[in-house]
C-alpha positions as CSV (number, residue, x, y, z in Angstrom):
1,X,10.6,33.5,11.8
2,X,11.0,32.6,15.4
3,X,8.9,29.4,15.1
4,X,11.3,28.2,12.1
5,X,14.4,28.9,14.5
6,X,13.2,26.9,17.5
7,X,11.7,24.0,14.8
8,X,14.2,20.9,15.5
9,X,14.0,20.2,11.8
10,X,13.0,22.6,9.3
11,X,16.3,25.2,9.5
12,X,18.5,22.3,9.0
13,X,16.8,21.2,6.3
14,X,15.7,24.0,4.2
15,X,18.4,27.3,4.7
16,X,16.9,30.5,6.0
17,X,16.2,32.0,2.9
18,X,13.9,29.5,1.5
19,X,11.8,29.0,4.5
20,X,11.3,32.7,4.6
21,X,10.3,32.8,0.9
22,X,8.1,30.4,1.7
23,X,6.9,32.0,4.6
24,X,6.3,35.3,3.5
25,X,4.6,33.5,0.1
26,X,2.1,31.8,2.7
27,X,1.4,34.8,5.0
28,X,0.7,37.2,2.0
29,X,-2.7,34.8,1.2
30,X,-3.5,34.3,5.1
31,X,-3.7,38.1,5.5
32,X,-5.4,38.5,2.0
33,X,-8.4,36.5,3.3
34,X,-8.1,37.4,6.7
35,X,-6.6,34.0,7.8
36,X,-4.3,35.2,10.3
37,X,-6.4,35.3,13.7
38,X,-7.7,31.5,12.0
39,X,-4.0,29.8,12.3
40,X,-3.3,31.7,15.5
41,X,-5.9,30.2,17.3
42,X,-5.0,27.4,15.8
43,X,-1.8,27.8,16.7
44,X,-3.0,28.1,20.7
45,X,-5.1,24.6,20.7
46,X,-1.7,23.1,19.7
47,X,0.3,24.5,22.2
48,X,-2.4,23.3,24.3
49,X,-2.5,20.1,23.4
50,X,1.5,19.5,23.5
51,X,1.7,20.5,27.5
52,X,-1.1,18.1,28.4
53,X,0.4,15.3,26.3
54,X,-2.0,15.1,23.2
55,X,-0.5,14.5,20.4
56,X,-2.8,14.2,17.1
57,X,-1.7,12.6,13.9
58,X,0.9,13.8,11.6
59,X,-1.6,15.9,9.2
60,X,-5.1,15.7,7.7
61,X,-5.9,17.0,4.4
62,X,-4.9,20.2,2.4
63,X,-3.3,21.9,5.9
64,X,-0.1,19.4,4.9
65,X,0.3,21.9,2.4
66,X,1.0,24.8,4.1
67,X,4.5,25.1,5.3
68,X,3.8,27.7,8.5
69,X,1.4,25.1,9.7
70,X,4.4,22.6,10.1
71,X,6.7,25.5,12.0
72,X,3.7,25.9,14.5
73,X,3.6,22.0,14.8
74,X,-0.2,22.2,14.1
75,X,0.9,19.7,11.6
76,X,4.3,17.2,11.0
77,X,4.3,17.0,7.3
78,X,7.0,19.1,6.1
79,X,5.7,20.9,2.6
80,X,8.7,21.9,1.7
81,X,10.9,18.3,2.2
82,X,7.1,16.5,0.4
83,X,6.5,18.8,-2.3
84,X,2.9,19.6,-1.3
85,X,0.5,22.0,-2.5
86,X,0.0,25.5,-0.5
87,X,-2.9,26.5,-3.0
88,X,-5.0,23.8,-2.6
89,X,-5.1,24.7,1.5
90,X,-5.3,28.8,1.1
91,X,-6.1,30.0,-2.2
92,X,-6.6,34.0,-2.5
93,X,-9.2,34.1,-4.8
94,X,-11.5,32.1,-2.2
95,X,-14.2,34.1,0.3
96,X,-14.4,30.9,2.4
97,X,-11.8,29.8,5.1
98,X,-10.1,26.8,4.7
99,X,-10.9,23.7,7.2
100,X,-7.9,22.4,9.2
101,X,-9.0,18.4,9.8
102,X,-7.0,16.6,13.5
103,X,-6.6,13.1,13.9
104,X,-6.5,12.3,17.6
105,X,-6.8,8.8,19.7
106,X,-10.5,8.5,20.5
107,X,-8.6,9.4,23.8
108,X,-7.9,12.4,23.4
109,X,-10.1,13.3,21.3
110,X,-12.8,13.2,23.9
111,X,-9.8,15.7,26.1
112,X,-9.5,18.3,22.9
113,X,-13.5,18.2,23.0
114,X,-13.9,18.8,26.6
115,X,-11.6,21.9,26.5
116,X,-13.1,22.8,23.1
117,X,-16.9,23.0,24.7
118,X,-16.4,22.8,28.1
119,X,-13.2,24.9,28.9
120,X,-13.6,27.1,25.6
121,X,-10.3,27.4,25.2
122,X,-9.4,29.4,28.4
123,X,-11.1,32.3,27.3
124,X,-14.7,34.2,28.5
125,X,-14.6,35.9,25.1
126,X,-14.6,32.2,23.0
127,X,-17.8,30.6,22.2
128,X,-18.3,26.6,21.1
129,X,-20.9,24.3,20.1
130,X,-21.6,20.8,18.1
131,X,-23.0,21.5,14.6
132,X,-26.7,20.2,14.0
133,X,-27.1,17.4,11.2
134,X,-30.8,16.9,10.1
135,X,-31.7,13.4,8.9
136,X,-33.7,12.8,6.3
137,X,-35.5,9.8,5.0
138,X,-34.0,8.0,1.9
139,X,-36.0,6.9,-1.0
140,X,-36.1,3.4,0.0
141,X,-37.2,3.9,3.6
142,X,-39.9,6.6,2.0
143,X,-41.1,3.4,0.3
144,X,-40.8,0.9,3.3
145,X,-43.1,3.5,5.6
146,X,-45.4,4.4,2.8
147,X,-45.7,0.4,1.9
148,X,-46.8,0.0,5.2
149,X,-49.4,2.2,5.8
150,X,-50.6,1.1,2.1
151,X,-50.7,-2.4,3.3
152,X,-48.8,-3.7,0.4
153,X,-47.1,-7.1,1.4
154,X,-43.2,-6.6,2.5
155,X,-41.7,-9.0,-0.3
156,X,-43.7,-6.6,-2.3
157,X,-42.3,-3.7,-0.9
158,X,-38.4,-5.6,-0.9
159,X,-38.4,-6.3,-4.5
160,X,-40.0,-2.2,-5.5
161,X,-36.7,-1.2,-3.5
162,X,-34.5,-3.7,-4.9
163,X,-35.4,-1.5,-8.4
164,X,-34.0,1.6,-6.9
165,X,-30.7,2.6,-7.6
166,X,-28.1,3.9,-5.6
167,X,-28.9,7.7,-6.6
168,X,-32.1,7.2,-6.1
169,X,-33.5,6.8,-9.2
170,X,-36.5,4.4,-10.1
171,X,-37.4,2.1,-13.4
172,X,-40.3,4.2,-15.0
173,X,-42.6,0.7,-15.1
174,X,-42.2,0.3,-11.2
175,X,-43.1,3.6,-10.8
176,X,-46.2,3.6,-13.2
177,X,-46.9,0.1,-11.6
178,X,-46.8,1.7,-8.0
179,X,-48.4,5.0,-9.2
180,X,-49.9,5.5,-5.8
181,X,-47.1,4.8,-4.0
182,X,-44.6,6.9,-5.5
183,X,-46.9,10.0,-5.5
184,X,-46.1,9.9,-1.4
185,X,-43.0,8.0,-1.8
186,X,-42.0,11.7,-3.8
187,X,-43.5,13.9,-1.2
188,X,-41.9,11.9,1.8
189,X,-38.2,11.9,0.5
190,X,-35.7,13.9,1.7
191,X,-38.1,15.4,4.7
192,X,-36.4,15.7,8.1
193,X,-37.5,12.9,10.4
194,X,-34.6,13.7,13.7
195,X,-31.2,15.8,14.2
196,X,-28.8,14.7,15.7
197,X,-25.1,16.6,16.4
198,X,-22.1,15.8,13.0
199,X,-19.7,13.6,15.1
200,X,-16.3,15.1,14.6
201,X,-17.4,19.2,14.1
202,X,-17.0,22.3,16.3
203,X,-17.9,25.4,15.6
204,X,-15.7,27.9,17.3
205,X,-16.1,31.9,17.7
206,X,-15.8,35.0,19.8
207,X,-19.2,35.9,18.2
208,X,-22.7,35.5,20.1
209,X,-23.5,32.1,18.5
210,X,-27.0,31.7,20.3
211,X,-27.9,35.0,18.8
212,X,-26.6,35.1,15.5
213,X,-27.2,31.6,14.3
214,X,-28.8,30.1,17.6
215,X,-28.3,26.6,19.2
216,X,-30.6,24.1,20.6
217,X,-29.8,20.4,22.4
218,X,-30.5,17.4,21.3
219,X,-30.9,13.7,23.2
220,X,-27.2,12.7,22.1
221,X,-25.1,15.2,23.0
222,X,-24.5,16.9,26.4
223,X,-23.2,20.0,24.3
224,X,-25.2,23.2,22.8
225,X,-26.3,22.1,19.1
226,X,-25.9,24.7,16.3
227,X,-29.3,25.6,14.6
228,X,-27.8,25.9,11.3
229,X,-25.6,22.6,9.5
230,X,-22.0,22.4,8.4
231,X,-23.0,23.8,4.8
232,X,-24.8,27.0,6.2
233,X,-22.3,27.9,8.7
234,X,-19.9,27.5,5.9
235,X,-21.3,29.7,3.5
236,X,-21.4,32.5,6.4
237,X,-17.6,31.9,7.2
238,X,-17.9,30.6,10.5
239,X,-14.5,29.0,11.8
240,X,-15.0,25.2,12.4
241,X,-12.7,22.0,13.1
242,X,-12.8,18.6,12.5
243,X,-12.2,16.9,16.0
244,X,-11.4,13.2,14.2
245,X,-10.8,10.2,15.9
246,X,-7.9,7.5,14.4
247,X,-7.1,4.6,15.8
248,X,-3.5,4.5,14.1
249,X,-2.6,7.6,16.2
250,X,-3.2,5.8,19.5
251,X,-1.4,2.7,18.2
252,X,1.8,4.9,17.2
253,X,1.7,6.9,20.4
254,X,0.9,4.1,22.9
255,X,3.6,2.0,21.0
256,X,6.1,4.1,21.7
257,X,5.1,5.2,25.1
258,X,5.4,1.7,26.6
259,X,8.8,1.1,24.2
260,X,10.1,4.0,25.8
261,X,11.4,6.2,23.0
262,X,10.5,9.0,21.3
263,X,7.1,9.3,19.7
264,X,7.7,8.6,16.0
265,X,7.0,11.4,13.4
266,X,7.5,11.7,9.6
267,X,10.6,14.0,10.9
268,X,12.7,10.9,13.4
269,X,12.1,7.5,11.5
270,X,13.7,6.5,8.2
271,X,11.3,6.9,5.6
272,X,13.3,4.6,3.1
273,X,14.4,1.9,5.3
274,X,13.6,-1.3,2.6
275,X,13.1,-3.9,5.2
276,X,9.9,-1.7,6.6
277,X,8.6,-1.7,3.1
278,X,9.0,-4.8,2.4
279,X,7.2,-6.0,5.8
280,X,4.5,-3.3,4.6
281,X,4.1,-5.0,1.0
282,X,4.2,-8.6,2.9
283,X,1.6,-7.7,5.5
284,X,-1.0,-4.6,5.3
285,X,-2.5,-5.2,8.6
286,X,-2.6,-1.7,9.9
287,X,-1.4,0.2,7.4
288,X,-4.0,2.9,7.0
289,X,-5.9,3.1,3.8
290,X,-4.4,-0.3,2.7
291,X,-5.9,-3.1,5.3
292,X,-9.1,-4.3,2.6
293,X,-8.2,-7.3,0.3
294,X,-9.0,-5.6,-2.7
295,X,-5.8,-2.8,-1.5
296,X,-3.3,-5.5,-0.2
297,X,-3.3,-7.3,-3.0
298,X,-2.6,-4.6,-5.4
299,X,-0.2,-3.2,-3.4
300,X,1.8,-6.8,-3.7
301,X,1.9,-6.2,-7.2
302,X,2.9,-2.7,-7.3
303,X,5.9,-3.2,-5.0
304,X,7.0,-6.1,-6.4
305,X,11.0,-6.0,-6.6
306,X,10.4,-6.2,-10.6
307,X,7.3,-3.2,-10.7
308,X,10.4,-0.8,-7.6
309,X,13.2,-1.4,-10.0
310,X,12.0,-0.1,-13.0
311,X,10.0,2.7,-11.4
312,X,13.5,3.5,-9.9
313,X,15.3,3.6,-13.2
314,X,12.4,5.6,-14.9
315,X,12.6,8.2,-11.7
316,X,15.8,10.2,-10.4
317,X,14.0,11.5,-7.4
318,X,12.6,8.4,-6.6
319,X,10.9,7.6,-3.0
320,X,9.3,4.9,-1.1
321,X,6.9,7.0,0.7
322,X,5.8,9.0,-2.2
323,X,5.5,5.2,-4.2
324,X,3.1,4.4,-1.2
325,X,1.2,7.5,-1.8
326,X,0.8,6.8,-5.8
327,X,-0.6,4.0,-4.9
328,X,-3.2,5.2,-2.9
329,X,-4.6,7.7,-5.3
330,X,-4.1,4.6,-7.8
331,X,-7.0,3.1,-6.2
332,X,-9.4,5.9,-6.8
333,X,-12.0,5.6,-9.4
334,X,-10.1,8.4,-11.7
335,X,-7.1,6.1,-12.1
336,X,-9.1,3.0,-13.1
337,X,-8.2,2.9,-16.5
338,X,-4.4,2.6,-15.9
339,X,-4.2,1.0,-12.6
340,X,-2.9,-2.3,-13.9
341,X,-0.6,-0.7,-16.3
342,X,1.4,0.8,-13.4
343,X,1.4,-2.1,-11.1
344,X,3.0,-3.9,-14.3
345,X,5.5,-1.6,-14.2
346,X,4.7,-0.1,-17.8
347,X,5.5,3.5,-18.6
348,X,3.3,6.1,-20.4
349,X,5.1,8.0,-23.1
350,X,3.5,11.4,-23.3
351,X,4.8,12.1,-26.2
352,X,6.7,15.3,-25.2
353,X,10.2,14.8,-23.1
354,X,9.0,17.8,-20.7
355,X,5.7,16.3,-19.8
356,X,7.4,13.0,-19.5
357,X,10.0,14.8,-16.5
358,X,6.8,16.1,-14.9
359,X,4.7,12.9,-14.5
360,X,7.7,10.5,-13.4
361,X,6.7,10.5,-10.4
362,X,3.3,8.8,-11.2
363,X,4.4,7.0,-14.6
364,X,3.7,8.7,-16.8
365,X,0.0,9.4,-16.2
366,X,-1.7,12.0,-14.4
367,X,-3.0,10.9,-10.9
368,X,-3.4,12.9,-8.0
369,X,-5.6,16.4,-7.7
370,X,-2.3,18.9,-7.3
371,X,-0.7,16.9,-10.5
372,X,-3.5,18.8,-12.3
373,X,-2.9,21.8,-10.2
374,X,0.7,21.9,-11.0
375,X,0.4,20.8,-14.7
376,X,-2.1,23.9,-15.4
377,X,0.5,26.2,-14.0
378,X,4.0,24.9,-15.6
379,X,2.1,24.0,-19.2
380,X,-1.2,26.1,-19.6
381,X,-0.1,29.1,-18.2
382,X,-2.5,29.3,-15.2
383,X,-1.6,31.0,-11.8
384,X,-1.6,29.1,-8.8
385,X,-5.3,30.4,-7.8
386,X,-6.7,29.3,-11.3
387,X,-5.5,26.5,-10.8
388,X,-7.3,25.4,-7.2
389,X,-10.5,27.1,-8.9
390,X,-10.6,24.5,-11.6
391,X,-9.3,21.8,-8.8
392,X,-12.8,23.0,-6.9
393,X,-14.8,22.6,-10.3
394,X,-13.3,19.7,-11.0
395,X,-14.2,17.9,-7.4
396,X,-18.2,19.5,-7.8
397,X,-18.3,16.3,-10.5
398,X,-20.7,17.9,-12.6
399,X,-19.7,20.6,-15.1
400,X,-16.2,19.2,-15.5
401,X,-16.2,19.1,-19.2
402,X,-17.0,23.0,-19.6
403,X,-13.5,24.1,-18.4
404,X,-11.8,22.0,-21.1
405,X,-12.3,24.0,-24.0
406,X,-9.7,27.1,-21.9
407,X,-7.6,24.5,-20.8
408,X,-7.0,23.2,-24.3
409,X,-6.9,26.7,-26.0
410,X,-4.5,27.9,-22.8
411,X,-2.1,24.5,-23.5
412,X,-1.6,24.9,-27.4
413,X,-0.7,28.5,-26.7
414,X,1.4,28.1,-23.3
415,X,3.2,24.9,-24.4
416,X,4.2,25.4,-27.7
417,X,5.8,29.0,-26.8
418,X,7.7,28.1,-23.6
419,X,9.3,24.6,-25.1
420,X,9.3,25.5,-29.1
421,X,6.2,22.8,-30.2
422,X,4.1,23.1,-33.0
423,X,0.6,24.4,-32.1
424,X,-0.4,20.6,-34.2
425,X,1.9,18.6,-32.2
426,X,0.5,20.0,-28.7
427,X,-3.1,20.0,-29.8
428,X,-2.8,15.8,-30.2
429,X,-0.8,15.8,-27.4
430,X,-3.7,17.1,-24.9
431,X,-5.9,14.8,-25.5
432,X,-5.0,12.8,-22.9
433,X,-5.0,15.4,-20.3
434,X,-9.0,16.6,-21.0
435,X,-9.5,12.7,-20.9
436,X,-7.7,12.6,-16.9
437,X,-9.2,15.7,-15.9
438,X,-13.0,14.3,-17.4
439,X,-12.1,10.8,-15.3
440,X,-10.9,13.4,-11.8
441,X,-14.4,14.2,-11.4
442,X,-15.1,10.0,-10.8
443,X,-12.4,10.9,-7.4
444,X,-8.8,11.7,-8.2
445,X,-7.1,11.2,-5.0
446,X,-4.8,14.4,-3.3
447,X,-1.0,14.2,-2.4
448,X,-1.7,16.5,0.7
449,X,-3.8,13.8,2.2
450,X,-2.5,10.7,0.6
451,X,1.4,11.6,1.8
452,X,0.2,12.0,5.7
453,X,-1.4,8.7,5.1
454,X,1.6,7.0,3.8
455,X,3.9,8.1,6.9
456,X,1.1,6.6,9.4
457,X,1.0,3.6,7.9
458,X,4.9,3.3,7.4
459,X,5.1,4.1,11.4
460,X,2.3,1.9,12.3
């Protein structure tokens, strides 16, 4: 509890006695899959990194979940104060170890690399290298090179790939037409034509990585290569980071480095001050996730003073930064089909008062990954585990509609013995819910990542 002492924020802001509920929560699934050592060394980089001045973004990813990661300042998002997801980061039915993904200024970046691979991290016993990629060739450069060498005639060649679709998949008369063609196009696909080294991961360990998985060099990188990709080492449960570069994080730092004030955190600004939003909604240049056309413009609409006010008076709890964040899972394929609707300022009536409580925060519908998550617990019954397992089946994309037959069964009974419902009147209103969990697997868009996001932009 020492780190939620010293934190400047997190005490005042939560009481002792739910931060170490929390805490204790957290650290009984860290020690269950032998996560500990993981978010100590973790721990040590950011230390690191805070006496030589680098300072990464506020959070990446599921970490902004995890409420022992913000007492360590590995991350700034405060799970607690945002509501986010712990299970989606650690869940204690999974073998693998969860990723912890840094946003850094390209920088410092290139400084968190150097002591990374170079320094390793102070210690004789810590080993480090870049992890391989292989590059294959794609179906339409199988049929450029194979095109070639059959001396077919290139406007030939550009119309054949013009006819192949984005998966990869080919019209049945080109392929009979080009029979010859295809029958190397097949055997040339997906072969391995270079490596290279994955831009942004490290693989870090105090095992004997030449020996047990072996490394190699490559023309582009000055650092040992992996011999096995991110996948493999992944499947063996080989720690790993994500050294990412963001240009938003130099712009916040160096902003407020030549201002002369205090670097700018989701914890020191005012995340609700009106006249930032409406500048945001009025402007998106720089706003992460929301500078293309397509996002600006419907991010007009859905902070129009018309769309806030009623999405105020629908929503006690209503916030700005958590509006921003809706909005960004908004324009994820899953949330197509009501889109509009929400940026109109309309409602979705569930049918059911409870269910209505739970999704005011997204209007009604149900948006974001840990929606799901949290929806499966409070309404089918599901513990917090089961419900990042079918949050992992759900993001495989294919399959999806096999887990609804348990969800449905586990609703009717669930629901309608915690609130009183008829088993008829919860079996029509489900329907719905298979139908958003069917359209998650098109991309439904995470509240641990989307929230981090949001307070960039806001800042920037």
């Amino acid at each position: 509890m020492k780190a939620a002492y010293e934190h400047p924020y997190a005490m005042k802001r939560h009481g002792k006695e739910a931060i170490l509920a929390r805490v204790e929560e957290e650290l009984a699934v860290y020690e269950k899959i032998g996560a500990t050592p993981y978010m100590l060394l973790k721990n040590y980089l950011t230390q690191w990194e805070r006496k030589n001045g680098v300072y990464c973004g506020p959070g990446r990813g599921s970490v902004n979940g995890s409420m022992i990661a913000y007492l360590l300042h590995i991350t700034e998002m405060d799970s607690m104060r945002f509501d986010l997801n712990f299970f989606r980061f650690a869940n204690p039915n999974r073998i693998s170890l969860m990723d912890i993904d840094v946003d850094y200024s390209e920088e410092d970046r290139e400084k968190v690399k150097r002591f990374l691979l170079e320094d390793h991290m102070g210690f004789d016993s810590v080993r480090s290298a870049e992890i391989i990629t292989f590059n294959t060739i794609a179906k339409k450069g199988s049929v450029r090179d194979i095109g070639r060498g059959l001396e077919i005639p290139l406007p030939e060649v550009n119309k054949i790939c013009d006819a192949i679709g984005d998966d990869g998949s080919v019209d049945e008369r080109v392929q009979n037409r080009y029979a010859e063609l295809f029958e190397y196009v097949d055997i040339v696909s997906g072969t391995i034509k270079s490596i290279g080294s994955h831009p942004c991961g490290i693989l870090i360990s105090d095992r004997d990585i030449e020996s047990e998985i072996g490394i190699c060099t490559t023309s582009g990188s000055k650092y040992p290569v992996t011999c096995l990709n991110m996948k493999e080492l992944d499947a063996l449960n080989w720690i790993k980071w994500d050294v990412l570069g963001l240009d938003n994080v130099a712009l916040i730092n160096e902003t407020c480095k030549l201002a002369g004030i205090e670097r700018l955190t989701p914890d020191n600004v005012d995340l609700e001050d009106m006249n930032v939003w409406r500048s945001i909604r009025d402007d998106t240049t720089a706003i992460f996730q929301f500078e293309s056309g397509m996002a600006s413009n419907y991010l007009r609409r859905f902070m129009s003073e018309e769309t806030l006010v009623k999405a105020r008076a629908r929503n006690p709890n209503f916030s700005m930064i958590k509006w921003l964040s809706f909005a960004n899972g908004l324009l994820r394929p899953a949330s197509a089909s009501f889109r509009d609707e929400v940026a109109e300022g309309k409602v979705y009536d569930n049918g059911l008062p409870e269910l209505n409580d739970f999704l005011a925060q997204e209007a009604g519908h149900v948006c974001m990954q840990e929606t799901i998550m949290k929806w499966l617990v409070e309404f089918c019954g599901y513990s917090q585990a089961e419900s990042d397992n079918v949050r992992r089946a759900i993001a495989k994309k294919k399959g999806t509609e096999t887990l609804l037959p348990e969800i449905e069964t586990r609703f009717i009974a669930h629901t309608s013995e915690k609130y009183g419902i008829s088993k008829e009147k919860c079996a029509e209103v489900i329907k719905p819910f298979l139908q958003a969990i069917l359209d998650a697997s098109a991309y439904a868009f995470s509240w641990n990542h989307s929230d981090a996001y949001s307070c960039i932009g806001y800042i920037c």
